[in-house]
Each structure stands twice: as C-alpha cells, then as structure tokens.
C-alpha positions as CSV (number, residue, x, y, z in Angstrom):
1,X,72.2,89.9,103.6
2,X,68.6,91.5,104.0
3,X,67.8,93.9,107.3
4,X,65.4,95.6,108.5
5,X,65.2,98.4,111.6
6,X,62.3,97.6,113.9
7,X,61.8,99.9,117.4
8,X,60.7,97.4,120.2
9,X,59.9,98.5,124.0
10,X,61.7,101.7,123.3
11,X,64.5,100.3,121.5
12,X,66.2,101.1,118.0
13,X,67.4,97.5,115.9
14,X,68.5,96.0,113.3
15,X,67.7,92.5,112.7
16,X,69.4,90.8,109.8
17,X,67.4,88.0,108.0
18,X,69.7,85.1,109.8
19,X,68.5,86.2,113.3
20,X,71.4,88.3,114.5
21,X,70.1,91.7,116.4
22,X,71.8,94.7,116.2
23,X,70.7,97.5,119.5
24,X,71.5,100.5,118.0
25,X,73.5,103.2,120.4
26,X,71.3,104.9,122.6
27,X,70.6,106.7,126.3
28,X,68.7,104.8,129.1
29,X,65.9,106.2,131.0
30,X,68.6,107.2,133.5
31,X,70.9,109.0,131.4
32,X,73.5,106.4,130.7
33,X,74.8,106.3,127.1
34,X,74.6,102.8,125.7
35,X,76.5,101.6,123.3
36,X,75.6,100.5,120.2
37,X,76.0,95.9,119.7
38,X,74.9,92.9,118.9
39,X,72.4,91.5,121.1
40,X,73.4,88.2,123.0
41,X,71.5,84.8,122.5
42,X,70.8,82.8,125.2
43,X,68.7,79.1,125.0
44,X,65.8,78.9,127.2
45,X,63.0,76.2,127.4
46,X,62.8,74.1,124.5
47,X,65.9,75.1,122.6
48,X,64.4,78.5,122.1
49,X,66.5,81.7,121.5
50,X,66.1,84.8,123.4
51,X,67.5,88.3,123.6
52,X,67.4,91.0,125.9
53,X,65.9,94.2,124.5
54,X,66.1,96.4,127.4
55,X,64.0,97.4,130.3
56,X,64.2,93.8,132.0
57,X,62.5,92.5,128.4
58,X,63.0,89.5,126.9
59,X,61.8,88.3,123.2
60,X,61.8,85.3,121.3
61,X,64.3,85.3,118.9
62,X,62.0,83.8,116.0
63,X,59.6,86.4,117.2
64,X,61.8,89.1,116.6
65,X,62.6,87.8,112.7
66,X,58.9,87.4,111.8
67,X,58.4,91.5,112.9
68,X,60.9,92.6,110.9
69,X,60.0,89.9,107.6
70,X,56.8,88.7,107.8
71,X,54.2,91.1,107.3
72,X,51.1,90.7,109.3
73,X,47.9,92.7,108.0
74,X,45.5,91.0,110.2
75,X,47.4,91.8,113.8
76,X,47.5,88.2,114.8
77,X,49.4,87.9,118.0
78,X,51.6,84.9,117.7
79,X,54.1,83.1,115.2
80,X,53.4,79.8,114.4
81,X,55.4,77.0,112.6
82,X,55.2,76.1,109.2
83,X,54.4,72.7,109.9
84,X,51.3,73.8,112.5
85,X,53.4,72.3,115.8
C-alpha cells in the first residue's frame, strides 16, 4: 500500500492511498505531547468524510488523498469528480 507524508495546518501525516490518515506524534502550541494515531472519520453533509487535523480544522477526506496523489501544477483550488458532478 502506497503513502505519502503531507504537513497540513502545522501538522505531520501520513495518508495511505485507501484514505486512512496517520497524525504523526507531535507537541501542541501549548506544550502538550500528542501522540502519534490514526485520524478518526466522521460523515458530514452528503456522505462526505472528514478528519480533524488540529487547531479546530477540519478537511475533506477526498481532499486530503488528492494532496498527497494527485499532483496539481496549475494550483487549482478544488477536487472535482471524475464524472464532472
């Protein structure tokens, strides 16, 4: 299984190529030692996965994959579906 290590909003992952998340250990902005896990899921909306980065953040799962996989030359700001929807 393919990953990749990505840094978003200040945090270290690993994001494995069937959409788990890894946060990598780390210390808050307050000094607390975090630990090092995989990120939660939660379903929002229309179906949509979600984690929780840090920092009161949350991304799109899919969002998250495309970073790590796709590459993106031009800087376009959104993901869109294969089929245009």
């Amino acid at each position: 299984m393919r990953s990749k290590e990505i840094t978003l909003n200040g945090r270290e992952l690993i994001v494995y190529e069937d959409g788990r998340v890894y946060r990598k250990p780390c210390t808050s902005s307050c000094g607390l030692q975090l630990k090092g896990k995989f990120a939660k899921v939660s379903i929002v909306g229309k179906g949509y996965a979600r984690i929780f980065v840090g920092s009161g953040k949350f991304y799109s799962l899919h969002r998250i994959v495309a970073m790590a996989f796709i590459p993106n030359p031009e800087n376009k700001p959104q993901v869109n579906h294969i089929n245009g929807i």
